[in-house]
C-alpha positions in Angstrom: 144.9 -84.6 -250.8 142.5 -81.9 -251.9 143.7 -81.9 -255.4 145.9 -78.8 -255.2 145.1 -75.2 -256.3 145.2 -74.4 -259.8 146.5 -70.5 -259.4 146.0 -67.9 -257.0 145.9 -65.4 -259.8 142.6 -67.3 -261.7 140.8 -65.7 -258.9 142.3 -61.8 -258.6 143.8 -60.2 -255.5 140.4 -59.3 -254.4 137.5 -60.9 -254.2 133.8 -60.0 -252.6 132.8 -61.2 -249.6 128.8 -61.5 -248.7 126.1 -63.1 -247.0 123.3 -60.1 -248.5 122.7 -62.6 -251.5 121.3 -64.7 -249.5 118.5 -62.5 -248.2 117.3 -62.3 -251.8 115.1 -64.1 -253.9 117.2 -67.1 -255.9 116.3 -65.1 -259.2 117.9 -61.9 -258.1 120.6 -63.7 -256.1 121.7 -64.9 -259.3 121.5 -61.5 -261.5 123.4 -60.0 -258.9 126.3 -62.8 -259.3 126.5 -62.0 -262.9 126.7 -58.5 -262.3 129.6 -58.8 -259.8 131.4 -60.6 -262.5 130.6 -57.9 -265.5 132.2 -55.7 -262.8 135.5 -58.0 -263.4 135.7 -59.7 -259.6 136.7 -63.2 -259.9 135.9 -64.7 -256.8 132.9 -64.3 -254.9 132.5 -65.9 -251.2 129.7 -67.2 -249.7 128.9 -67.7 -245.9 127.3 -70.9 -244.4 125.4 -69.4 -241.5 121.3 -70.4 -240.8 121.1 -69.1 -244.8 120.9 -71.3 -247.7 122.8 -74.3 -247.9 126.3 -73.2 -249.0 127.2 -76.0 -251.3 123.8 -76.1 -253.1 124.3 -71.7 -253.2 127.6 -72.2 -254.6 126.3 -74.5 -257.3 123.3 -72.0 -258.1 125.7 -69.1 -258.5 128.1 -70.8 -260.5 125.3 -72.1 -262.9 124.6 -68.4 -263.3 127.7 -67.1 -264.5 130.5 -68.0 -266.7 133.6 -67.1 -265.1 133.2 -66.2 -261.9 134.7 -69.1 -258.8 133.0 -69.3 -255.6 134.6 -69.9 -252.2 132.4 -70.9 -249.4 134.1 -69.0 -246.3 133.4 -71.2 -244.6 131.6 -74.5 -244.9 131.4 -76.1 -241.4 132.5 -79.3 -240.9 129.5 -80.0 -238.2 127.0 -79.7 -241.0 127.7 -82.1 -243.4 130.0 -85.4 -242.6 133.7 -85.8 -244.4 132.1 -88.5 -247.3 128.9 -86.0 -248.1 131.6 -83.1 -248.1 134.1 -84.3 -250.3 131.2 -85.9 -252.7 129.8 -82.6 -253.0 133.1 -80.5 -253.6 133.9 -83.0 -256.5 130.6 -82.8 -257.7 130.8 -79.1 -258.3 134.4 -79.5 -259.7 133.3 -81.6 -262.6 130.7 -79.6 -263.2 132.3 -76.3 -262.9 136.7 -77.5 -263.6 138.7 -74.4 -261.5 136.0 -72.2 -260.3 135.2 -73.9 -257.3 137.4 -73.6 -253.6 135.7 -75.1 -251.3 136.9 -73.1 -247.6 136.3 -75.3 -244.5 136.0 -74.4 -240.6 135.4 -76.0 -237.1 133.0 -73.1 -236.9 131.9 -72.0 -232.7 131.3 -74.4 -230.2 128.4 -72.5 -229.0 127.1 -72.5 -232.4 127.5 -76.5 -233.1 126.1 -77.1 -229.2 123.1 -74.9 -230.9 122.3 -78.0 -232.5 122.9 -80.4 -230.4 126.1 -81.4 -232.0 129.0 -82.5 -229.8 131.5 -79.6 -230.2 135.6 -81.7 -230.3 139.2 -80.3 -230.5 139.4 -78.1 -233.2 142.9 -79.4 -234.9 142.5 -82.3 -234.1 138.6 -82.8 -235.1 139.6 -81.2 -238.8 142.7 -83.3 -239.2 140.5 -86.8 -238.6 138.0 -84.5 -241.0 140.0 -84.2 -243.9 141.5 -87.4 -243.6 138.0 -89.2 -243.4 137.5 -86.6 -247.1 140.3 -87.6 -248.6 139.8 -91.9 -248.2 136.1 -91.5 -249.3 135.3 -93.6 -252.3 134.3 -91.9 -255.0 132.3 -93.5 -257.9 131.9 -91.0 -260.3 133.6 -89.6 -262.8 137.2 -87.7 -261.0 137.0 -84.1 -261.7 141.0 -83.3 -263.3 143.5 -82.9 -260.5 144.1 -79.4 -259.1 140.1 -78.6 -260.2 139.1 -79.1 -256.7 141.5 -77.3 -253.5 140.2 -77.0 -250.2 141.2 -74.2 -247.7 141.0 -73.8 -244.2 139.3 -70.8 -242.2 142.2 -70.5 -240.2 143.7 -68.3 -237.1 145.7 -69.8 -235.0 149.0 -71.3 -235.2 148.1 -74.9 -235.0 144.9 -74.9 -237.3 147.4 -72.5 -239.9 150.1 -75.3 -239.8 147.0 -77.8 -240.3 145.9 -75.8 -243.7 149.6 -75.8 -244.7 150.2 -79.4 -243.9 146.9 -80.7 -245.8 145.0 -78.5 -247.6 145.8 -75.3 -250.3 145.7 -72.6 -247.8 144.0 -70.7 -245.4 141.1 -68.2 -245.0 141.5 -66.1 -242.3 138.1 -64.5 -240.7 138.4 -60.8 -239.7 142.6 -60.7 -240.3 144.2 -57.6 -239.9 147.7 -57.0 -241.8 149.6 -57.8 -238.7 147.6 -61.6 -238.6 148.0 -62.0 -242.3 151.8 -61.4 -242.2 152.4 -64.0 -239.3 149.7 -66.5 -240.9 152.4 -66.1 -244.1 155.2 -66.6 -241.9 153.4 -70.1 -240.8 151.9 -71.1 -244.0 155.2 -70.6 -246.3 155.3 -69.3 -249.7 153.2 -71.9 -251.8 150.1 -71.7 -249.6 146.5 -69.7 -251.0 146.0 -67.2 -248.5 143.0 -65.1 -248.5 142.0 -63.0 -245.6 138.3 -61.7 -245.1 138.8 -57.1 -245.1 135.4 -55.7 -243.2 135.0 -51.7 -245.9 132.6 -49.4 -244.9 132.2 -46.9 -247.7 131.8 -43.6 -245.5 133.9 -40.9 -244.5 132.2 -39.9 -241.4 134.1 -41.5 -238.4 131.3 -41.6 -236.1 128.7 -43.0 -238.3 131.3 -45.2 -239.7 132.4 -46.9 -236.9 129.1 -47.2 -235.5 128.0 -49.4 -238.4 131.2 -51.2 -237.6 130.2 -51.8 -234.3 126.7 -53.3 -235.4 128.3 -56.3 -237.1 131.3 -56.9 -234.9 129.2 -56.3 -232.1 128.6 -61.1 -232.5 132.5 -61.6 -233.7 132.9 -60.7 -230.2 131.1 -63.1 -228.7 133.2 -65.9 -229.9 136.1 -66.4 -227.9 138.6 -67.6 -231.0 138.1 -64.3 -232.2 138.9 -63.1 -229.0 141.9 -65.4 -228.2 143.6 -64.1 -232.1 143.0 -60.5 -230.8 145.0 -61.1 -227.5 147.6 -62.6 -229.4 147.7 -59.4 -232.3 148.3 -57.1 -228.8 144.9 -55.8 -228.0 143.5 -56.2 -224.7 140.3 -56.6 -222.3 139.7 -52.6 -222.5 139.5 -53.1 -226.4 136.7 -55.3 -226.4 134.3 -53.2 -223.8 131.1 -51.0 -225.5 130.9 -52.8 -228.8 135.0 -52.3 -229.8 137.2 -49.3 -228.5 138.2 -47.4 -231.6 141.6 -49.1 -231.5 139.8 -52.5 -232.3 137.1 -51.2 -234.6 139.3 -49.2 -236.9 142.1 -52.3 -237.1 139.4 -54.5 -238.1 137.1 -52.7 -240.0 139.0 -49.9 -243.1 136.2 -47.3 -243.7 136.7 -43.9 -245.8 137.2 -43.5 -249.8 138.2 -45.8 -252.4 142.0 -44.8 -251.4 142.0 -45.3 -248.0 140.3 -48.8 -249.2 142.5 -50.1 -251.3 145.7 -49.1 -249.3 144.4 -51.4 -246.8 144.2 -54.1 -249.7 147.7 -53.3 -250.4 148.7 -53.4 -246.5 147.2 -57.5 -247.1 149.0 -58.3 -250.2 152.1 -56.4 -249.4 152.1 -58.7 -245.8 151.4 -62.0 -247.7 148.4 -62.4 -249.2 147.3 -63.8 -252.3 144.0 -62.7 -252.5 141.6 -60.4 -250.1 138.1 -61.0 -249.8 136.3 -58.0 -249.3 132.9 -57.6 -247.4 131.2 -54.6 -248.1 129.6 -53.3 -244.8 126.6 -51.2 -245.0 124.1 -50.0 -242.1 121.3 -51.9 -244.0 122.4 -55.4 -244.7 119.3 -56.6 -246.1 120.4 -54.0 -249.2 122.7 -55.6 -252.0 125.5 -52.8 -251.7 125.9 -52.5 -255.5 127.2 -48.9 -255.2 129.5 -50.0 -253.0 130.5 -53.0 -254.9 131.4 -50.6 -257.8 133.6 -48.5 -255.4 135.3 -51.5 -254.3 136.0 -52.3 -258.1 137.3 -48.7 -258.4 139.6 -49.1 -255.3 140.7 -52.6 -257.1 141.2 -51.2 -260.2 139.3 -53.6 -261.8 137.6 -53.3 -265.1 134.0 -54.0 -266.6 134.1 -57.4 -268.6 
């Protein structure tokens, strides 16, 4: 339907995660893009959350560097309807053949009733979604086949057997191991999946997990998230005071680069194609390029 997924390994097994472009200016935005790709990531993912629009971000980016995909994770389905939404994924394909994946979500309800949008089912409202994407008629020029996959931010059983059923894969918001290992048991072997790994770069437990706390602090006020952390075995108690230390540190890997990238490997040896690391740091307005290079060090990544 989506036109497939070219190959899991065109975009590494980790990839950077990041809203902090965002709170630049466009020009430093896009340095910063070409930077992350000199430090060899292939994949960079953008949110779509009350920032810039993430379709006309993702084209920006792209437009700024040479090799380098971008992943929107996620786009919601509430902003943009199924014919403007598949127009604009093929329009970026053509332009930019295989470095586009274009992540989709039913976001929060009380995030589309924000906007005075009626919030429905969320299987069934991204099935009649992606059906309406795939029947619109496109005029222009087809990008080549498998130059445009779509993926699913995905958690729950259903919506995971959704992403298997019609789209490339899955994108898992805030996965631990444990989720990414039974989201592989659901999705089967030929399915992109590419959790999202919270890294704090700092040793100190204290000061680490507060600055985990600061930025789970809203994940918990979304009852999905809550609902997938019931089901992974945590309970009521673990989500009192910001996260007990339970939650925070199953959530959230902070320490050195090797306490880093053995979480990585925890994801890839449970199932996943691909991680997609956000780099948490106590001042999120701050592009974490330090970090960034620590992340590559942990990834073993080299400098293009």
């Amino acid at each position: 339907m989506t036109g497939g997924l070219a190959s899991a390994r065109d975009y590494g097994e980790v990839g950077v995660w990041t809203f902090q472009l965002d709170l630049q200016p466009a020009d430093v935005a896009r340095a910063a893009a070409a930077e992350l790709e000199e430090l060899g990531f292939k994949l960079l993912w953008l949110s779509d959350s009350r920032r810039r629009e993430v379709l006309t971000n993702a084209a920006m980016l792209l437009g700024a560097t040479g090799r380098l995909s971008v992943a929107t994770g996620i786009a919601s389905i509430y902003g943009r309807d199924p014919m403007t939404m598949a127009f604009a994924q093929k329009t970026l394909a053509e332009a930019f053949p295989n470095r586009f994946v274009l992540g989709l979500g039913v976001s929060h309800k009380s995030l589309v009733e924000g906007r005075g949008l009626v919030y429905g089912p969320p299987v069934a409202t991204m099935r009649t979604y992606l059906e309406s994407m795939s029947r619109a008629e496109y005029l222009s020029p087809e990008p080549r086949a498998g130059s445009y996959p779509t993926i699913l931010g995905a958690l729950g059983p259903r919506m995971l057997e959704l992403a298997r059923d019609l789209t490339s894969g899955a994108h898992p918001y805030h996965a631990t191991p444990e989720h990414t290992r039974l989201a592989r048991g659901v999705l089967g072997p030929g399915a992109f999946l590419a959790p999202e790994q919270p890294v704090i770069f700092d040793d100190d437990p204290a000061r680490a997990r507060k600055t985990a706390r600061s930025r789970i602090a809203n994940t918990l006020g979304h009852p999905a998230y809550i609902r997938n952390f019931l089901e992974l075995g945590f309970t009521e108690e673990d989500f009192a005071g910001g996260g007990s230390d339970r939650l925070i540190d199953s959530l959230v890997v902070w320490g050195d680069e090797t306490v880093v990238a053995r979480r990585i490997r925890e994801h890839l040896d449970a199932g996943a194609d691909h991680v997609a690391v956000q780099v948490i740091v106590p001042d999120h307005r701050t592009l974490p390029f330090p970090q960034w290079q620590r992340l590559a060090d942990a990834a073993g990544l080299a400098r293009s």
